[in-house]
C-alpha positions as CSV (number, residue, x, y, z in Angstrom):
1,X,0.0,0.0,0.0
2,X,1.9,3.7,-0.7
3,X,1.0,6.4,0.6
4,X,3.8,8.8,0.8
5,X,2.2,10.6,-3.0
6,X,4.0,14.0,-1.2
7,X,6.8,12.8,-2.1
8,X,5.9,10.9,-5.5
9,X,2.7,10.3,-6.6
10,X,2.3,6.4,-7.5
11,X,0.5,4.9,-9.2
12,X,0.5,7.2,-12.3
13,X,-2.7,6.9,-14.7
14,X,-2.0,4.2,-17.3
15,X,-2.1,7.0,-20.3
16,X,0.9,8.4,-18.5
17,X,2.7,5.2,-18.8
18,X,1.4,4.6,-22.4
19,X,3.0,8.4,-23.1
20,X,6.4,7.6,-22.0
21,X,6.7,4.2,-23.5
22,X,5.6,6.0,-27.0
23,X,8.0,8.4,-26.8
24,X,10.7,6.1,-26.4
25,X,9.8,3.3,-28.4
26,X,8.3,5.3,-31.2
27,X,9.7,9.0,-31.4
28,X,13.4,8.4,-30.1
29,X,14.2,11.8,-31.0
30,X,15.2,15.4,-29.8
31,X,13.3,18.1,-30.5
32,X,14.8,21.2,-32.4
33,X,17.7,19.0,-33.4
34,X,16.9,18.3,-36.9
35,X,14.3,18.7,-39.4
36,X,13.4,15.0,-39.6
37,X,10.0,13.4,-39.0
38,X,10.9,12.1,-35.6
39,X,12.6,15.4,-34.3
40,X,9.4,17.5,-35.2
41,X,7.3,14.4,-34.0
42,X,9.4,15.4,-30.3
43,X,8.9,19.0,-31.0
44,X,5.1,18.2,-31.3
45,X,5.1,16.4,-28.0
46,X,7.1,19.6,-26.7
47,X,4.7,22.0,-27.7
48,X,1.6,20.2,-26.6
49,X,2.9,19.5,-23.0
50,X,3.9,23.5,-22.9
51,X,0.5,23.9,-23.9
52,X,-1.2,21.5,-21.3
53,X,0.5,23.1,-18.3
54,X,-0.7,26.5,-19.3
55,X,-4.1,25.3,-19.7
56,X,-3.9,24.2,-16.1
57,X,-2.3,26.9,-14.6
58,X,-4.3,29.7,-17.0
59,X,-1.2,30.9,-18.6
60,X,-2.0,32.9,-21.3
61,X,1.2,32.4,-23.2
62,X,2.4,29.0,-23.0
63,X,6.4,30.0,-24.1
64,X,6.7,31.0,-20.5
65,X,6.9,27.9,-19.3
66,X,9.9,26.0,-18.8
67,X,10.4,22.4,-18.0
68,X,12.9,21.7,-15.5
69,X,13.9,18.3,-14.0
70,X,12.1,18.9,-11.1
71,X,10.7,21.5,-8.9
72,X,14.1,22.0,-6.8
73,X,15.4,23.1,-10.6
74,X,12.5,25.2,-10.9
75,X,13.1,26.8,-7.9
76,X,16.7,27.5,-8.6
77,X,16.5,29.0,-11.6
78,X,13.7,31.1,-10.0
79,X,15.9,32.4,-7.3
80,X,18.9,32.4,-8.8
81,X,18.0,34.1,-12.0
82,X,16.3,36.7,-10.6
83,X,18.0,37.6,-7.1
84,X,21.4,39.6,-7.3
85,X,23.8,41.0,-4.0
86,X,21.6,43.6,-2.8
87,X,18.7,42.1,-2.5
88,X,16.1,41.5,0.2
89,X,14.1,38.2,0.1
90,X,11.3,37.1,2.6
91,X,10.4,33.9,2.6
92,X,9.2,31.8,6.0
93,X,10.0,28.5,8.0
94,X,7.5,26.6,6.4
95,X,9.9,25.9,3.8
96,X,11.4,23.1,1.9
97,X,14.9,22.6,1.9
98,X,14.4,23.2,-2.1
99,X,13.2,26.6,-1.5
100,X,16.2,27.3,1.6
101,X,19.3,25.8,0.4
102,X,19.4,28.0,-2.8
103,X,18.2,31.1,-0.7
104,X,20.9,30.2,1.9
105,X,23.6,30.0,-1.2
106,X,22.6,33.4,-2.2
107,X,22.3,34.5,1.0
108,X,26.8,34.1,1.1
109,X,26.7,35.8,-2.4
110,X,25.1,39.1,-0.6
111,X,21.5,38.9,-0.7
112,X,19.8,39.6,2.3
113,X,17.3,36.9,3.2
114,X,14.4,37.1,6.2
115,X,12.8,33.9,7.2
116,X,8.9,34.8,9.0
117,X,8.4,32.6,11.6
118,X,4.8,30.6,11.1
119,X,2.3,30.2,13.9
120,X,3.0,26.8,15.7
121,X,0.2,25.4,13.4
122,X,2.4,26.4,10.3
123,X,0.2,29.4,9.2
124,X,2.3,32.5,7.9
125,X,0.9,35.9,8.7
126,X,0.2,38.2,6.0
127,X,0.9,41.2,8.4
128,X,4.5,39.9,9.6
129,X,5.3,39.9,6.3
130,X,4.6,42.9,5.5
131,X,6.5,44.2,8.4
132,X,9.4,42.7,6.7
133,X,9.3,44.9,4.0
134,X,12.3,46.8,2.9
135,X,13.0,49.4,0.2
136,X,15.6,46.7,-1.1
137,X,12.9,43.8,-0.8
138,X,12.9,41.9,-4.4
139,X,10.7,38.8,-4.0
140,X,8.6,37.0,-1.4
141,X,8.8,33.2,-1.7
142,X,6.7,31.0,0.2
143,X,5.4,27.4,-0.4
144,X,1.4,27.3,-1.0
145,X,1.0,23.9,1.1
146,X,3.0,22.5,3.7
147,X,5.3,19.0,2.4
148,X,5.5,18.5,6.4
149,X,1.8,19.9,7.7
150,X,-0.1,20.4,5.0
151,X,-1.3,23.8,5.9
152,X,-2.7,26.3,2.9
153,X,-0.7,29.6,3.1
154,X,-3.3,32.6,2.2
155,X,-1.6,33.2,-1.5
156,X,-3.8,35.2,-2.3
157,X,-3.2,37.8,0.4
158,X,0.6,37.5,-0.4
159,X,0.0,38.1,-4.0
160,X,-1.8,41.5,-3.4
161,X,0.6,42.4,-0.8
162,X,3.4,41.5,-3.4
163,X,1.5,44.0,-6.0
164,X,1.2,46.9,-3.3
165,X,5.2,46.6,-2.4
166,X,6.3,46.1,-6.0
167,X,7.9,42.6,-5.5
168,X,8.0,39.4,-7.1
169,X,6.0,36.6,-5.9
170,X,7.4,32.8,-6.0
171,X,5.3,30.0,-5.2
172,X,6.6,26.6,-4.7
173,X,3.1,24.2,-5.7
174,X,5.2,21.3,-5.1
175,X,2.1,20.0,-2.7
176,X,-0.4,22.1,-4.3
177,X,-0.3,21.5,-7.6
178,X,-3.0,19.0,-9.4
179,X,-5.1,19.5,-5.9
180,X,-5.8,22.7,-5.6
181,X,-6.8,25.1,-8.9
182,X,-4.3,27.5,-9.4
183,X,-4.7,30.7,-11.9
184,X,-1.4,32.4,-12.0
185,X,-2.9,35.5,-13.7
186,X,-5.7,36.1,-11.6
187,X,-3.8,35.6,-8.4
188,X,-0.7,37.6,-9.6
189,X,2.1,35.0,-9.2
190,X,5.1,36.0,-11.5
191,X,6.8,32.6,-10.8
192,X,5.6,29.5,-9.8
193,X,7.5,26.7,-9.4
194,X,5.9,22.8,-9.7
195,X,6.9,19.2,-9.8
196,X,6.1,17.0,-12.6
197,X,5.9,13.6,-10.8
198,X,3.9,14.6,-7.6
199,X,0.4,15.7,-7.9
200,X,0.3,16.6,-11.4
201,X,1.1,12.9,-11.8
202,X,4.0,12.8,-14.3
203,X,7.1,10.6,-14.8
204,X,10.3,11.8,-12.3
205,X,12.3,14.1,-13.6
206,X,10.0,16.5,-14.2
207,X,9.1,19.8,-13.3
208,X,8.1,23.3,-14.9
209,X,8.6,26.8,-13.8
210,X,6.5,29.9,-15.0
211,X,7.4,33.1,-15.5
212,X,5.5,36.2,-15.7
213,X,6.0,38.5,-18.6
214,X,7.5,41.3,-16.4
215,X,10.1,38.9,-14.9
216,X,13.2,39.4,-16.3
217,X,15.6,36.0,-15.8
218,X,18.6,35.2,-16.6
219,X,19.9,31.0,-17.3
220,X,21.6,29.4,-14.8
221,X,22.8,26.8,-17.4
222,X,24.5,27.5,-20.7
223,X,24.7,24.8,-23.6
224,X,22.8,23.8,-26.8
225,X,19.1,25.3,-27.2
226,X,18.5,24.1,-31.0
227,X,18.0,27.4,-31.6
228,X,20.9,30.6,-32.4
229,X,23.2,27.8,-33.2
230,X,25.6,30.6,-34.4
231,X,25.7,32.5,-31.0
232,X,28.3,32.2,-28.5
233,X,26.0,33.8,-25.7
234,X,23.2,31.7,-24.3
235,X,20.2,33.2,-26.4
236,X,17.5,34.6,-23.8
237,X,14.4,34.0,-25.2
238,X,11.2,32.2,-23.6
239,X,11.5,29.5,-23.2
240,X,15.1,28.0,-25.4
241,X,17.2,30.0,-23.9
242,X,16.8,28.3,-20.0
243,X,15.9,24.6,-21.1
244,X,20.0,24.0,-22.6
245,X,20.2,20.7,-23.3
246,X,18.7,17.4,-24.6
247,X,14.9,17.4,-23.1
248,X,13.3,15.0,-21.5
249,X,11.1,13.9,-23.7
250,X,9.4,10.5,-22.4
251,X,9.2,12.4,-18.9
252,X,7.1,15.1,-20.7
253,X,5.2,13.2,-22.7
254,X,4.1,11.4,-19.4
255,X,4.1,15.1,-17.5
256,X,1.0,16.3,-20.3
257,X,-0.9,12.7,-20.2
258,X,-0.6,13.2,-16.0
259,X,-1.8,17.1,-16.9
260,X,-4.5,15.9,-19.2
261,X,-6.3,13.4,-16.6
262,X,-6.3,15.8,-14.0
263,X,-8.0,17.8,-16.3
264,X,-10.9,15.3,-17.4
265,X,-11.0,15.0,-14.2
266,X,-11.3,18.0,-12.8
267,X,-9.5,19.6,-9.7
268,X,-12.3,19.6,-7.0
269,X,-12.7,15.6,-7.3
270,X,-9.1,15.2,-6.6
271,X,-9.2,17.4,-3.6
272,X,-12.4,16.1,-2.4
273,X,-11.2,12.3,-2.4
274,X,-7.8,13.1,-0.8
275,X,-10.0,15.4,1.9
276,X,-12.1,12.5,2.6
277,X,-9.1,9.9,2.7
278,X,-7.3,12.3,4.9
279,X,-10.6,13.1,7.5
280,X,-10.9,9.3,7.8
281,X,-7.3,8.9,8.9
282,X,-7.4,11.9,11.1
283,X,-10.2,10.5,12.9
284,X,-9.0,7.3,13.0
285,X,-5.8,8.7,14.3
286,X,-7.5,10.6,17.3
287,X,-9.1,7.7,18.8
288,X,-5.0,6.1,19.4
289,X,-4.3,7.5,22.9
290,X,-0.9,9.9,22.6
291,X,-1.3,10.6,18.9
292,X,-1.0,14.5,18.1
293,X,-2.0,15.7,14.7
294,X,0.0,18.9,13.2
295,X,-1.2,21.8,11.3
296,X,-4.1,23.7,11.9
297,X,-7.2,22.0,13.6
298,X,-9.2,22.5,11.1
299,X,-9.0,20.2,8.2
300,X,-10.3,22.5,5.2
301,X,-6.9,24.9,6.2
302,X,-4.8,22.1,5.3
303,X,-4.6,19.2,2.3
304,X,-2.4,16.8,0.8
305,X,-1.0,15.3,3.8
306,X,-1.1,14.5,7.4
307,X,1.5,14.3,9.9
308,X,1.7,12.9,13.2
309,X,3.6,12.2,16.1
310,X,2.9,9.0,18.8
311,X,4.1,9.5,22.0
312,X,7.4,7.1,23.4
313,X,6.9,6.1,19.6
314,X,10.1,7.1,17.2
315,X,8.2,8.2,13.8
316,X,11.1,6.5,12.0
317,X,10.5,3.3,14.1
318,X,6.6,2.9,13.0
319,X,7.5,4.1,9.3
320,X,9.5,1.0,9.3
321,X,7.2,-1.5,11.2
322,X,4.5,-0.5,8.8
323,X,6.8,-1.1,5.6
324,X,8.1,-4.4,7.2
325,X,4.9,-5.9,9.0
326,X,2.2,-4.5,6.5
327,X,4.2,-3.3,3.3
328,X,2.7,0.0,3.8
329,X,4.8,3.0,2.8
330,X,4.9,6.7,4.6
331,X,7.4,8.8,5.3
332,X,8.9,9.7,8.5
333,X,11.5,12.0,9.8
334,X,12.3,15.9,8.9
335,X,11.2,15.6,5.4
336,X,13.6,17.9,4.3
337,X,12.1,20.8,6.2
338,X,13.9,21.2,9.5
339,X,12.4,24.9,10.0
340,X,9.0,23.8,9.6
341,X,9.7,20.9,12.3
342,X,10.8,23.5,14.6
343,X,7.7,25.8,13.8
344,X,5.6,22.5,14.8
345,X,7.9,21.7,17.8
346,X,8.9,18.4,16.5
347,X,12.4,18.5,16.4
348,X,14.6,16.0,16.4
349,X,12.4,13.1,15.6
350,X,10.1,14.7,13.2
351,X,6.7,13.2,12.0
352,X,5.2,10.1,10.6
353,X,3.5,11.7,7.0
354,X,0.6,9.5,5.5
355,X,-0.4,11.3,1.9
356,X,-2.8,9.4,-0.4
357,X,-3.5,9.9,-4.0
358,X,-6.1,9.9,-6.5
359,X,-5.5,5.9,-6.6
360,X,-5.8,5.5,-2.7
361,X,-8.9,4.3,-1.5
362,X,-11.3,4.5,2.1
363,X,-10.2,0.5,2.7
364,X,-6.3,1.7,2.6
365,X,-6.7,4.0,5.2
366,X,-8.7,1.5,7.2
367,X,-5.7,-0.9,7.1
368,X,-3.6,1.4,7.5
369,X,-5.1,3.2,10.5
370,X,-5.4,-0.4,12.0
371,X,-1.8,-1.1,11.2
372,X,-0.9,2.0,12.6
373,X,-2.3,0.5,16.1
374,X,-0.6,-2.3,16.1
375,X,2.7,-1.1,15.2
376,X,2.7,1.3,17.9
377,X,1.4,-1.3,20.7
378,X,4.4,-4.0,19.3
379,X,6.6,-0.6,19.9
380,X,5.7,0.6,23.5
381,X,5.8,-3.1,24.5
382,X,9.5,-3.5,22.7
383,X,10.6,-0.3,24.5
């Protein structure tokens, strides 16, 4: 049984593995690197993917997005091609290490960075932010849901305070994309950085990055773009100029089938069957004496996934007994977001993180909720 879909979603719709085997078996080739059949056959698959995302993120002009490997390369190229010595960032300790680590590197290259503590539910404030402001502020960059809590940070408000101040707004969707509809226009996001391979259920390696037309970005990677062969410069238009190299074309091939049944679907039956999966492990989880639940208490303020600790218990401990006695799979431990552990006050340990998908189902989370039980009884007993 898996259920850790925060950290990759699996398993993927069969049209997503139908896409990647086509592209390998049958198109073989690079896009913008010959005049061939099979080369414009890739382009094709290039174009319509590009296409697909901005469909789903209402992006007027689909050549500003950019596929990436993965969010974390999104959100580089996001921060480092906008952010220069001089610059003030806020960003908040709800983070992901994807979103810190590059801030923190920039941070040694001159850029000032403040980190807003969250509420001890993981909920940012609006108005500490804006008392972060500076007249050298460039960017706020916040995650929209929690990897480690699952809490839903008010974007919206951040957007308009982003308009007032004059600064850019970056959103990491890595846990919000594919669940929760997000217009990048209306809100006024000027990048937003996703995964391919979580929620929008793609193939790994996979990811996409969009970028406002008054965001001016710079590559982070030179090489071959198929295009300006003759230039010696890395050529800066949308979106050649920051995809250098060969693409990953099987990946996006699966990324737009993933992008096209969330679509059919629609994405208020995806979040309504996660809710649902998530309320019946919640309350399933309550009734365990010494369970504690993180994030805020009520379960519309959060999505995606749920953490939780259990008392004398070591989260890593039950991961394993549930992967070993019951071949259930979560995750346990920091999750690669130490500053959101200490916002919840579960440092060192961490959390146990259940996340189901669209393919999860109301008897998993009955096994797994009586799993959970037994591996913590078998624990306090051992210990």
């Amino acid at each position: 049984m898996y259920l850790d879909n925060a950290a990759t979603s699996f398993p993927k719709p069969d049209s997503v593995y139908e896409a990647v085997m086509n592209a390998m078996r049958d198109v073989g080739a690079s896009p913008g690197r010959g005049g061939y059949r099979r080369s414009l056959e890739a382009a094709r698959i290039m174009f319509q993917a590009r296409e697909a995302v901005a469909r789903f993120f209402s992006v007027s002009d689909s050549s500003r997005v950019i596929f990436a490997h993965n969010a974390t390369g999104a959100l580089n190229l996001a921060l480092h091609g906008t952010l220069v010595a001089g610059d003030h960032v806020i960003t908040t300790s709800m983070e992901h290490n994807s979103m810190l680590r590059p801030l923190y590197a920039l941070q040694k290259k001159g850029v000032e960075l403040s980190i807003i503590d969250a509420a001890s539910d993981g909920v940012v404030s609006v108005e500490d932010i804006r008392r972060a402001l500076k007249v050298n502020t460039r960017m706020i960059a916040v995650s929209h849901v929690s990897n480690v809590c699952g809490v839903i940070q008010p974007i919206k408000k951040m957007a308009e305070l982003c308009r007032e101040a004059g600064v850019l707004f970056l959103v990491d969707a890595a846990q919000s994309a594919g669940v929760l509809p997000i217009n990048v226009e209306n809100l006024g996001i000027d990048l937003l950085a996703a995964p391919g391979h979580k929620g929008l259920l793609g193939p790994s390696g996979t990811g996409l990055l969009y970028v406002a037309p008054q965001v001016s970005l710079k590559p982070i990677i030179q090489g071959g773009t198929g295009t300006h062969s003759s230039s010696v410069e890395q050529p800066l238009i949308m979106p050649d100029g920051f995809e250098a190299g060969t693409h990953n074309i099987p990946g996006i091939a699966g990324l737009k089938a993933g992008i096209e049944f969330i679509l059919e679907l629609g994405h208020l039956a995806v979040y309504q069957h996660e809710q649902t999966l998530l309320n019946l492990a919640e309350e399933a989880l309550k009734k365990i004496p010494g369970v504690t639940i993180y994030g805020p208490e009520d379960p519309a303020a959060r999505c995606s996934v749920l953490s939780f600790t259990a008392s004398d218990v070591d989260s890593a401990l039950l991961a394993a007994e549930l992967d070993q006695g019951f071949d259930i799979s979560v995750r346990a431990g920091l999750h690669c977001a130490p500053l959101a552990h200490r916002t919840l006050g579960t440092l060192p340990g961490g959390t146990t993180r259940l996340s189901p998908g669209w393919f999860s189902t109301s008897e998993d989370i009955a096994l797994f909720s009586d799993a959970v039980v037994q591996c913590i009884s078998k624990i306090r007993k051992r210990f």
